[in-house]
KEDO-976939 format. One record per residue: residue in one letter; x, y, z of N, C-alpha, C in turn. Coordinates in steps of 0.05 Angstrom, whole numbers. Atoms other than C-alpha are relative to their C-alpha. Layout:
N
resn:npx:npy:npz:capx:capy:capz:cpx:cpy:cpz
A:X:Y:Z:X:Y:Z:X:Y:Z;
...
END
This chain:
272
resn:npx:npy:npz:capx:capy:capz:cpx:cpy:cpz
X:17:-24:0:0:0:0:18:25:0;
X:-10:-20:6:14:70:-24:11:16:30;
X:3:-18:-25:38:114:46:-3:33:-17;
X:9:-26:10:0:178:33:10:25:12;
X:-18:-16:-16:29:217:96:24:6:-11;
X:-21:-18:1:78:265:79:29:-12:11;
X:-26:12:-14:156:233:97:14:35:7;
X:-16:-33:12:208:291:122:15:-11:-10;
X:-19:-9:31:254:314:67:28:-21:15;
X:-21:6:-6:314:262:79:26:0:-14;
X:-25:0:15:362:288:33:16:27:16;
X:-16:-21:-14:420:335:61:-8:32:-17;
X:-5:-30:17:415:416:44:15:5:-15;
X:-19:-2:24:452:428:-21:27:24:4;
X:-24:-12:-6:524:463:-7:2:26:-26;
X:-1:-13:26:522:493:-84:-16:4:-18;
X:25:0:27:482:502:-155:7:-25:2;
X:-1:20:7:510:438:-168:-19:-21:19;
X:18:15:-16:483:403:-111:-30:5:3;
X:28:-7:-3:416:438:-112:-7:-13:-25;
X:5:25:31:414:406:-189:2:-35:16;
X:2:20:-2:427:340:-160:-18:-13:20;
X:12:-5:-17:380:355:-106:-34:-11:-20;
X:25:-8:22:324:371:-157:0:-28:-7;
X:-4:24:16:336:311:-196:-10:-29:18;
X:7:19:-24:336:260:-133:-37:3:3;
X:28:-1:-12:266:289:-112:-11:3:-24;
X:19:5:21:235:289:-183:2:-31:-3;
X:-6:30:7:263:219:-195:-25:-12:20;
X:14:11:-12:225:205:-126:-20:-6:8;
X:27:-14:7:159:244:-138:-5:-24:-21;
X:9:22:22:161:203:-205:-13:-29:9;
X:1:31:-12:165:138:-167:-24:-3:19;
X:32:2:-8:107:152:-119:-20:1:-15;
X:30:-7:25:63:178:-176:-4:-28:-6;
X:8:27:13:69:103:-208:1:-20:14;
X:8:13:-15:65:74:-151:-25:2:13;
X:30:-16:-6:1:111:-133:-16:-15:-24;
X:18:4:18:-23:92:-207:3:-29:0;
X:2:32:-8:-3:13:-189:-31:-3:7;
X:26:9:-27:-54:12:-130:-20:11:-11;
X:26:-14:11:-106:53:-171:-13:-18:-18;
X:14:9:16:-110:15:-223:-10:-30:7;
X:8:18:-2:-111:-48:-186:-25:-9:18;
X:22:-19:-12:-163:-14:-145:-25:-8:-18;
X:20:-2:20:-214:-12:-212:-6:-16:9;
X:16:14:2:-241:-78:-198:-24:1:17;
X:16:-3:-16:-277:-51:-140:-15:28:-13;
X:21:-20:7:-305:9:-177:-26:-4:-6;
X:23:-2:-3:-372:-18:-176:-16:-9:22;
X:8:14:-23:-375:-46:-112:-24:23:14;
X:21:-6:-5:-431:-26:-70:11:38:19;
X:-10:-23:-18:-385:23:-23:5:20:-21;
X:-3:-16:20:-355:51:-86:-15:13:-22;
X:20:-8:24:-404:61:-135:-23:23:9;
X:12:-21:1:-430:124:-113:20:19:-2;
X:-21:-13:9:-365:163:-106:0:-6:-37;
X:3:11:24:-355:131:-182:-15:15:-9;
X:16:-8:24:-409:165:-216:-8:15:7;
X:-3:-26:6:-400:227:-182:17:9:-15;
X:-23:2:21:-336:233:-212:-3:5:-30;
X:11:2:24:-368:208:-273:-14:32:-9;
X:13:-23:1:-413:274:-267:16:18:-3;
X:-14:-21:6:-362:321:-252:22:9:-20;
X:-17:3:20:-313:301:-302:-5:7:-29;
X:21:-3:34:-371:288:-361:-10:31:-1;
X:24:-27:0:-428:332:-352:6:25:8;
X:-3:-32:-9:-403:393:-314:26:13:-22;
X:-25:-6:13:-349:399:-370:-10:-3:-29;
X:3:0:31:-386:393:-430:-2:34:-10;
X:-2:-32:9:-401:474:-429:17:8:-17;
X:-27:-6:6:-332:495:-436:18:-17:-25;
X:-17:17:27:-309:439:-485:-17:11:-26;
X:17:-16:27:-367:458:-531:13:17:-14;
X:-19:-26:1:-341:522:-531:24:1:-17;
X:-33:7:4:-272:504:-544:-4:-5:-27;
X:-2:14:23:-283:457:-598:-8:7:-21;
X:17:-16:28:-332:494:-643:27:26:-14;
X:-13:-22:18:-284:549:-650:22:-12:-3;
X:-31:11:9:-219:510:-649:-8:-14:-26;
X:-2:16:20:-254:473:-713:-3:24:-22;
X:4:-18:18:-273:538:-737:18:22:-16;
X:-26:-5:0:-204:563:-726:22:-6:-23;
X:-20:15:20:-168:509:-770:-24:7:-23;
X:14:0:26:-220:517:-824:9:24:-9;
X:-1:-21:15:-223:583:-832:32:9:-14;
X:-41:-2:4:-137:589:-825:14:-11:-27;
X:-7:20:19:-127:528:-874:-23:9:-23;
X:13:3:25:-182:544:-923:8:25:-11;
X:-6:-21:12:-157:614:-939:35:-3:-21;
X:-19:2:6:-87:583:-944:-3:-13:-36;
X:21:13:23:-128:533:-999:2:14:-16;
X:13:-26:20:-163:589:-1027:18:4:-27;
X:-17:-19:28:-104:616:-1066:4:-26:-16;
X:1:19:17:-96:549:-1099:-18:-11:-15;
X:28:20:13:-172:527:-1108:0:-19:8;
X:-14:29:-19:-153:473:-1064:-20:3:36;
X:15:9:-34:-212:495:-1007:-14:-16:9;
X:18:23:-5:-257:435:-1016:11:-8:17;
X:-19:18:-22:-201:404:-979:-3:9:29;
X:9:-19:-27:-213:442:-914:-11:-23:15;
X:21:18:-11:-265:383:-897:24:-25:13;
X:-30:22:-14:-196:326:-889:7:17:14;
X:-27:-14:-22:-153:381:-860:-13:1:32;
X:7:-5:-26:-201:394:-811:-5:-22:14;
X:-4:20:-9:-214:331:-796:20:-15:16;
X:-22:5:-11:-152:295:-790:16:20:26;
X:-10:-11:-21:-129:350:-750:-17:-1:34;
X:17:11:-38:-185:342:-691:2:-23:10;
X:11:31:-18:-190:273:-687:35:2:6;
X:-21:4:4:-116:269:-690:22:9:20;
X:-9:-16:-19:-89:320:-650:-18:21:16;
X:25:-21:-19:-142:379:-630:-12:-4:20;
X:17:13:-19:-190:341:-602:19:-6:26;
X:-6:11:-31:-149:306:-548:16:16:17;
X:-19:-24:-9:-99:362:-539:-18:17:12;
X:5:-30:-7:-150:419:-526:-20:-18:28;
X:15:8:-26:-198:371:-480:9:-10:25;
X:-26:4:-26:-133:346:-435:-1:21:8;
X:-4:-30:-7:-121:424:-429:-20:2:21;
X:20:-22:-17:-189:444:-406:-7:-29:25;
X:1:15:-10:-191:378:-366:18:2:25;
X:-34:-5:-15:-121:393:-327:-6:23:13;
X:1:-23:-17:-145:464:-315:-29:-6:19;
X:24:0:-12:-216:443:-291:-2:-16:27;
X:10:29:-11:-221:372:-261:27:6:8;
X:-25:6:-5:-142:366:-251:6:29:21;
X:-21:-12:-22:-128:427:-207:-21:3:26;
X:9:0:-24:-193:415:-165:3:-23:12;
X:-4:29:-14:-179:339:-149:33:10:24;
X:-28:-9:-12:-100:380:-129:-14:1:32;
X:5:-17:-20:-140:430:-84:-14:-20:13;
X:15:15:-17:-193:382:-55:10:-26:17;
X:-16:20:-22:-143:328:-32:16:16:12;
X:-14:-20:-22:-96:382:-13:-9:6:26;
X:20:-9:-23:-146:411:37:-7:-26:16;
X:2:23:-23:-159:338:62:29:-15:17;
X:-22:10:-15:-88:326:75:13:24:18;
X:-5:-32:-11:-72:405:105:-20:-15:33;
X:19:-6:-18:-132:392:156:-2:-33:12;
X:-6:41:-13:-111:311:172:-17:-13:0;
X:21:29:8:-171:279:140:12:-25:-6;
X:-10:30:19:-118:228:92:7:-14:35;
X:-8:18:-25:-83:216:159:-12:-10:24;
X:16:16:-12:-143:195:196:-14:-20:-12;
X:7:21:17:-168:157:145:21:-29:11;
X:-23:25:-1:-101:111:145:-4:-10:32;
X:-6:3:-34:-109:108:231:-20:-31:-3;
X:21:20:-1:-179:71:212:9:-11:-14;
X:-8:18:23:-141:34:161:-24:-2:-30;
X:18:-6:25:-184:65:101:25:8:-14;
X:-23:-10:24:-143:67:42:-5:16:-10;
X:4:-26:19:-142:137:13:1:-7:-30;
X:-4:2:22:-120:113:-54:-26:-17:-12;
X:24:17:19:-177:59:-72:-24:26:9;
X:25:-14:0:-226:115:-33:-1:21:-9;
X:-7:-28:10:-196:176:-61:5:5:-38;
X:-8:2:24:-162:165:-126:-9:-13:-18;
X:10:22:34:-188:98:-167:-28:16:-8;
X:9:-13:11:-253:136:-173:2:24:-15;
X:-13:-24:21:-227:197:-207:24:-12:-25;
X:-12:15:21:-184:153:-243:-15:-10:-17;
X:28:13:17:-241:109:-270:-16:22:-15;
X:15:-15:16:-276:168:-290:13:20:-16;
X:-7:-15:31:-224:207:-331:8:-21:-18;
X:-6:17:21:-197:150:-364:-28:-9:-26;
X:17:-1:16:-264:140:-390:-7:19:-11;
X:8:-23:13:-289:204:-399:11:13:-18;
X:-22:-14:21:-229:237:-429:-7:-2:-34;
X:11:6:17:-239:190:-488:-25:16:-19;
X:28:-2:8:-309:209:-498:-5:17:-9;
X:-4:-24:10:-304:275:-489:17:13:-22;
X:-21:-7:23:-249:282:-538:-20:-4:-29;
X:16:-1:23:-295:251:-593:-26:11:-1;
X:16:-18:-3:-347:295:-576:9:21:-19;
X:-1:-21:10:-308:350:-585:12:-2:-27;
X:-12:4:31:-273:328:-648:-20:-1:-21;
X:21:-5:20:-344:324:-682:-11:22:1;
X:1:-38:-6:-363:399:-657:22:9:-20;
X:-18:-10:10:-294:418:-679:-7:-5:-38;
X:-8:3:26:-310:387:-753:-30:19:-11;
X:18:-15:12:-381:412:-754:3:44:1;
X:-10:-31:7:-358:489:-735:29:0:-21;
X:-9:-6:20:-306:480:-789:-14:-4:-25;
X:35:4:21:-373:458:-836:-3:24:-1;
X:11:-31:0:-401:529:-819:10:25:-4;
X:-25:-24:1:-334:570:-828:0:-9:-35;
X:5:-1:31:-336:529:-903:-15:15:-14;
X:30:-3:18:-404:540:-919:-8:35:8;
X:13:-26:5:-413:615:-901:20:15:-6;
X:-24:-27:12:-337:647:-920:14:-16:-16;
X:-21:7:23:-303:602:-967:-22:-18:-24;
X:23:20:28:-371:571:-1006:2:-27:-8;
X:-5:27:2:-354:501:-991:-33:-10:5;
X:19:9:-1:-423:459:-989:0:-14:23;
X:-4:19:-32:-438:423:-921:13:-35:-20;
X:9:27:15:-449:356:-971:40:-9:-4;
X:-27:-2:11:-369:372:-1006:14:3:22;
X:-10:1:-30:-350:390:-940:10:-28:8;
X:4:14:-16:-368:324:-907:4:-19:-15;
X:-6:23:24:-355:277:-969:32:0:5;
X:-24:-2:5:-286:308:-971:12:-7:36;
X:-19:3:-31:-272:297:-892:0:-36:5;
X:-2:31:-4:-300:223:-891:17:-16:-18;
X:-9:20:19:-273:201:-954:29:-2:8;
X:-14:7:-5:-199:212:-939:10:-6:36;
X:-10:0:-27:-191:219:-867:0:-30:16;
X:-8:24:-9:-164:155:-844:-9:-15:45;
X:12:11:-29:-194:103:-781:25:4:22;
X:-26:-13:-14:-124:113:-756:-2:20:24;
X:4:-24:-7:-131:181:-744:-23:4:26;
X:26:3:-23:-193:165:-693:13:-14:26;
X:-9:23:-23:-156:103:-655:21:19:13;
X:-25:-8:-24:-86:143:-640:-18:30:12;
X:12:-26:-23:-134:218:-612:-5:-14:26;
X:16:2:-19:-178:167:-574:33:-21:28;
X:-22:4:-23:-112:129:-544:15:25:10;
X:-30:-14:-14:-67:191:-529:-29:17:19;
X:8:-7:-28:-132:221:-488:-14:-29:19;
X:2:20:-28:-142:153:-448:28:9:19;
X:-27:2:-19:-64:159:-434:0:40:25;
X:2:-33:-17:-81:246:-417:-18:-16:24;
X:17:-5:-20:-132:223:-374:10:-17:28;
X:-21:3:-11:-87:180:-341:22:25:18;
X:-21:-16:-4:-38:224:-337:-10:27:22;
X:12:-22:-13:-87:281:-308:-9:-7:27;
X:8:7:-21:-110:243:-253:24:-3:26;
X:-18:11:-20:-47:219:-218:16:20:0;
X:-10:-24:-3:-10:288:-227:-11:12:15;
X:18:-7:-26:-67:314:-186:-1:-12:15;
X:3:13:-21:-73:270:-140:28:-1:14;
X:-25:2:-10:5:260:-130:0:33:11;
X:7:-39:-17:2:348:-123:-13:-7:32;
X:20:-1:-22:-57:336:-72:18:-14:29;
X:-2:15:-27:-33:289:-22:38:10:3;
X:-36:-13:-21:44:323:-16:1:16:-5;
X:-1:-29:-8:14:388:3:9:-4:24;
X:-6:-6:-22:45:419:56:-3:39:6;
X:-5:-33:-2:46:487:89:-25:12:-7;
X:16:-17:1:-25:499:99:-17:13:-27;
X:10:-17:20:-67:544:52:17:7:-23;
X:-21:5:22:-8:559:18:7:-13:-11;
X:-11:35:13:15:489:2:-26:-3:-13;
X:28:14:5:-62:480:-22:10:13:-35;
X:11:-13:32:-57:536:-81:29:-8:-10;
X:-21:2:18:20:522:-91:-4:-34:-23;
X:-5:18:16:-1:445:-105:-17:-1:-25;
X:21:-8:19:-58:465:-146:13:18:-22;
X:-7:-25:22:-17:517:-188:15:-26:-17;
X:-17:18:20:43:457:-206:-16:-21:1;
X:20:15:12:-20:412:-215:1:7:-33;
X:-3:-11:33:-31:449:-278:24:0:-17;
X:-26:1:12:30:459:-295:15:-30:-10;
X:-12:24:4:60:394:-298:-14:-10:-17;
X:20:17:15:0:364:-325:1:24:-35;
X:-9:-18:33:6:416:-390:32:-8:-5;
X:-34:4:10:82:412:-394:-10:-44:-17;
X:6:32:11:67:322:-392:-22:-1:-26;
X:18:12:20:6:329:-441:17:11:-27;
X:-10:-13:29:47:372:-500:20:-22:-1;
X:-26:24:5:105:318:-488:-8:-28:-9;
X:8:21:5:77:257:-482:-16:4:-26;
X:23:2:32:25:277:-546:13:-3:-29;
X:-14:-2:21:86:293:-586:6:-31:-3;
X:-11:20:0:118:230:-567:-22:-28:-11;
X:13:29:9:57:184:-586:-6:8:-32;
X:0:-2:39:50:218:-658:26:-10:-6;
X:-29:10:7:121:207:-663:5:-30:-5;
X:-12:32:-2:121:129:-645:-20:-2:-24;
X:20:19:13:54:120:-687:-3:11:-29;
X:-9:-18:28:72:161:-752:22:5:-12;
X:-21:1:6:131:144:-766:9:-6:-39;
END
């Protein structure tokens, strides 16, 4: 089992830059190593996500992850499809080459857009309140009464928010990747005179099944990725109110820096 309590710092005070670099390095290496040790026990956790105790946490989760987050993706997606259309069909334009608009936009949502912009608003939404809300339970010694009664924070805290972005993420991504194609439909059809019909002929016919499987894997792996960055933030706050917003700030942070890396790195392996 994960220990969620806070250890003190057992590495010596750094003498120089050099040592404060090797400092740094030690405690990311060791942050790293809890985080996937956290996502061990989570995932082996899932089998109880529908158990009778669990399954109400579970599909709040589900709620706050899905439904309270469709607003803002909407949002997002319509104009991020409306974005690439309008950008790419002008580029077109000078060729006579805007029919195409309907692939470009395509391939580009399902592909990259989509999972990239719903990780984002996912990381800033869901990901820096799971930070703050375990923060505040470990600041105020809820986690560490939990563990007294021998309640595991991690299966009662984490596998549900896990369970529910790994799914959701997905979902929501192809949500918004069909928003994103139909507001690049409506950027065709009223400033570059593309037809919805030519539009939508030209996005299905070339845009490859591919292109659907690697969006919907690289936001399972974001949603992944969003959960246990928050959660790891959350539970090694320290220092009070302050420790709450600092873990909640490099919540975000981290989790943006990991989604632009890791996203590169899976087009890279799968497009070679």
């Amino acid at each position: 089992m994960v220990m969620i309590t806070r250890e003190p710092e057992f590495f010596p005070p750094p003498i120089n830059r050099l040592g404060q670099f090797g400092r740094n390095v030690l405690l990311t290496c060791r942050n790293a190593g809890r985080a996937l040790l956290m996502l061990g026990e989570a995932l082996l956790d899932l089998r109880f996500m529908f158990s009778q105790r669990s399954r109400p946490e579970v599909l709040h989760q589900f709620y706050v992850t899905g439904i309270k987050s469709l607003g803002v993706i909407s949002v997002v997606a319509i104009f991020t499809g409306m974005i690439l259309a309008l950008q790419t069909g002008l580029e077109l334009r000078k060729f006579g080459q805007e029919v195409n608009i309907g692939v470009a936009v395509m391939v580009s949502m399902l592909r990259e857009m989509g999972p990239f912009m719903t990780a984002l608003i996912l990381a800033a939404s869901v990901g820096s309140a799971i930070a703050a809300e375990l923060g505040t339970m470990v600041v105020s010694e809820e986690i560490a009464a939990l563990e007294v009664m021998s309640i595991r924070p991690v299966r009662m805290l984490v596998m549900p928010r896990l369970a529910a972005l790994m799914i959701m993420t997905p979902i929501l991504t192809f949500y918004a990747s069909m928003l994103g194609v139909i507001g690049g439909g409506i950027v065709g059809l009223t400033q570059l005179g593309v037809s919805i019909p030519a539009y939508m002929d030209n996005a299905v016919r070339y845009a490859e099944n591919k292109d659907l499987y690697v969006g919907l894997f690289k936001a399972f792996v974001f949603g992944i990725m969003i959960t246990i960055i928050a959660c790891h933030q959350g539970f090694s706050t320290t220092e009070g109110a302050v420790g709450v917003g600092r873990a909640t700030r490099q919540s975000v942070i981290i989790s943006f820096l990991s989604i632009l890396v890791v996203g590169y790195i899976i087009t890279r392996l799968l497009y070679e």
